[in-house]
C-alpha positions as a printed Julia matrix, in Angstrom:
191×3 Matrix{Float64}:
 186.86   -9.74  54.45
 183.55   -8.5   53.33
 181.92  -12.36  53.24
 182.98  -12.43  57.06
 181.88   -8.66  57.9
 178.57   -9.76  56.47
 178.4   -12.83  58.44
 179.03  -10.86  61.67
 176.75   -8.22  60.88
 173.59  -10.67  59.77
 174.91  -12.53  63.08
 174.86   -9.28  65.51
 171.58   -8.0   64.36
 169.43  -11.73  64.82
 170.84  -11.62  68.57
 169.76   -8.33  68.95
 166.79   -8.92  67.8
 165.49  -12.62  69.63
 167.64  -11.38  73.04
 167.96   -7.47  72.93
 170.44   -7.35  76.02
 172.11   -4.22  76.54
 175.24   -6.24  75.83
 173.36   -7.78  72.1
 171.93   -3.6   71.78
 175.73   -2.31  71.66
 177.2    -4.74  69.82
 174.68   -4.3   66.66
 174.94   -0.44  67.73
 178.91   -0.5   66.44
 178.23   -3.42  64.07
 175.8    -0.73  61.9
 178.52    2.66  62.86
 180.84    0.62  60.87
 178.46   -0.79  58.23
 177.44    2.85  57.77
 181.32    3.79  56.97
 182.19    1.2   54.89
 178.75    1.87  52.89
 180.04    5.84  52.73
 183.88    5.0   51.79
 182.56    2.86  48.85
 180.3     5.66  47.68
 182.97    8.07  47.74
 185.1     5.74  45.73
 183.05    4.57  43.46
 181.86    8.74  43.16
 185.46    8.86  42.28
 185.1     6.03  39.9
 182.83    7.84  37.77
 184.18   11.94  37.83
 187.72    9.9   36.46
 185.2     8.31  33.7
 183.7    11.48  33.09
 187.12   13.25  32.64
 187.49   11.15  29.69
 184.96   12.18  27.57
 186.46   16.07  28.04
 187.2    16.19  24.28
 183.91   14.77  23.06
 181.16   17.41  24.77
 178.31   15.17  24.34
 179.33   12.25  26.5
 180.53   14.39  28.76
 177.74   16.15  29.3
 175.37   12.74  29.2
 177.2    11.77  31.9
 177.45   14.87  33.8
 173.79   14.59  33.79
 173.47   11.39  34.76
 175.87   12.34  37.95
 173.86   15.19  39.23
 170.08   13.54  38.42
 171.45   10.29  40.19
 169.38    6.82  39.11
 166.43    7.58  37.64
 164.35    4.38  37.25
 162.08    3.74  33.87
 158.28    3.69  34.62
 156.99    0.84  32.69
 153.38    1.0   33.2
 150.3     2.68  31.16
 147.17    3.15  31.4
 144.39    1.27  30.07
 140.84    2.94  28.77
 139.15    2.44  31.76
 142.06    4.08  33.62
 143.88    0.97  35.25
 147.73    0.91  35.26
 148.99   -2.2   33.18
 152.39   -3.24  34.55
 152.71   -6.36  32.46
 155.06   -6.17  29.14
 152.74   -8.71  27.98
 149.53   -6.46  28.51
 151.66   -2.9   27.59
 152.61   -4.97  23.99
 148.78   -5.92  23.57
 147.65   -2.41  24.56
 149.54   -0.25  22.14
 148.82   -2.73  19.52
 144.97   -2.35  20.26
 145.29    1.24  20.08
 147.05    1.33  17.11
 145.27   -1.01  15.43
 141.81    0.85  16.5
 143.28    4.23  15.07
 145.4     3.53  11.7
 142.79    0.61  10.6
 139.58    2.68  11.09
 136.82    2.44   8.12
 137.88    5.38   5.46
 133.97    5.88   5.37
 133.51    6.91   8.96
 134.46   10.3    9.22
 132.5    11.56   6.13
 130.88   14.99   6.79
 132.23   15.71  10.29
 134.12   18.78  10.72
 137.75   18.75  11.5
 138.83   20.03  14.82
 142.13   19.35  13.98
 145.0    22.69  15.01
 147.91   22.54  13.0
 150.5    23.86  14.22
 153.89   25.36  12.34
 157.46   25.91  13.11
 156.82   29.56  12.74
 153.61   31.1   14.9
 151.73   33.29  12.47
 152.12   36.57  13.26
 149.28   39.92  11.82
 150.97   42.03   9.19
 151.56   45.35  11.61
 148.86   47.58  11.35
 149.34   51.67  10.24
 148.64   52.33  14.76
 151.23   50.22  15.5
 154.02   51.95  13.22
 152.29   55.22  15.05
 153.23   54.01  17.95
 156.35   52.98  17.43
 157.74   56.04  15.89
 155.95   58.04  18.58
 157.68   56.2   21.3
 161.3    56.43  19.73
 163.59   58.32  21.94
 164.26   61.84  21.08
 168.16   63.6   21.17
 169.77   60.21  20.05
 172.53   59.75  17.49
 170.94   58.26  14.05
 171.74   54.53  13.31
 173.48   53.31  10.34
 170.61   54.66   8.42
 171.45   58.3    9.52
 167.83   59.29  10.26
 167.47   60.79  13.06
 164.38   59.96  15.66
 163.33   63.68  15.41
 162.95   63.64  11.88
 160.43   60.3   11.84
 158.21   62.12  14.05
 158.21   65.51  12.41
 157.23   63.39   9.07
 153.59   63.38   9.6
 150.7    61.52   8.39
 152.59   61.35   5.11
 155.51   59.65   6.21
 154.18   57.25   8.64
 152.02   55.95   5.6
 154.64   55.48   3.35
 156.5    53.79   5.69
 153.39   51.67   6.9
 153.5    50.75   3.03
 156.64   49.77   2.83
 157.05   47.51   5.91
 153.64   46.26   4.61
 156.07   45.04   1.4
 158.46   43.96   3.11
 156.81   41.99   5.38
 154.74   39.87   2.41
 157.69   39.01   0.17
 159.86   38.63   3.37
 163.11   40.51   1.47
 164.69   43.77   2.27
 165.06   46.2   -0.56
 168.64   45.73  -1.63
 169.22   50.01  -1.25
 169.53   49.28   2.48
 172.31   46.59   2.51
């Protein structure tokens, strides 16, 4: 069926095209309507194909997701191409290979000597962004702003009481957040 529907198709469309008679014009017309439903009703099956696949992976949530993924972002092709150091796309495997193995090569075998005396410019960066110990203002502030009439925490200090501490207080406190903050450990009187 589909060798034959092929046939008649390819045939249709070279008529139309060396004698485009309004005869030849229709003919390819309804020869590419029904091209263009056939090509739909196979997507939708083979749409179907695939959700059925996917419902078989509903126990094991990471192939199931995977391929969820791959159903909504459709065919996404691989870009196999770099660039070079004068800024030319290489396409070739061939050329990619010798590429990376030039840069390599230039950056892991350089002379141990070179180097010597030049200052670093290297960032490191950490898992964890380094963050100021807070500063005897900002524990101002944030008692200052802490909302007044509110029902103490599990601590059962109230809000009002912070801020009627003074100077005294906030200092103390400062000092003790300051503590806590460089041995990373809560005092064990508050657990």
């Amino acid at each position: 069926m589909h060798a034959t529907f092929i046939f008649q198709c390819i045939f249709f469309h070279v008529q139309y095209l060396h004698t485009p008679t309004p005869e030849n014009i229709r003919n390819f017309e309804n020869k590419r309507r029904e091209v263009n439903t056939l090509i739909r009703k196979e997507k939708r099956i083979a749409e179907k194909k695939r959700l059925e696949d996917i419902k078989k992976f509903k126990h094991n949530p990471r192939e199931f997701f995977k391929r969820c993924k791959t159903f909504k972002n459709g065919f996404v092709p691989t870009v196999r191409m770099i660039e070079d150091n004068n800024d030319t796309l290489i396409t070739k495997p061939e050329n990619i290979a010798e590429e990376f193995r030039s840069y390599f090569d230039k950056i892991l075998n350089r002379d141990p000597t070179t180097g010597i005396g030049e200052q670093d410019d290297t960032i490191y960066y950490t898992a964890e962004p380094e963050v100021p110990n807070p500063s005897l203002e900002e524990i101002q502030h944030a008692i200052q702003t802490l909302k007044n009439n509110k029902s103490p925490g599990d601590d059962k200090i109230a809000t009002e009481l912070l801020k009627l501490g003074g100077q005294n207080l906030t200092k103390n406190l400062h000092n003790l957040i300051q503590q806590i903050w460089t041995k990373e450990k809560i005092p064990k009187e508050w657990n």
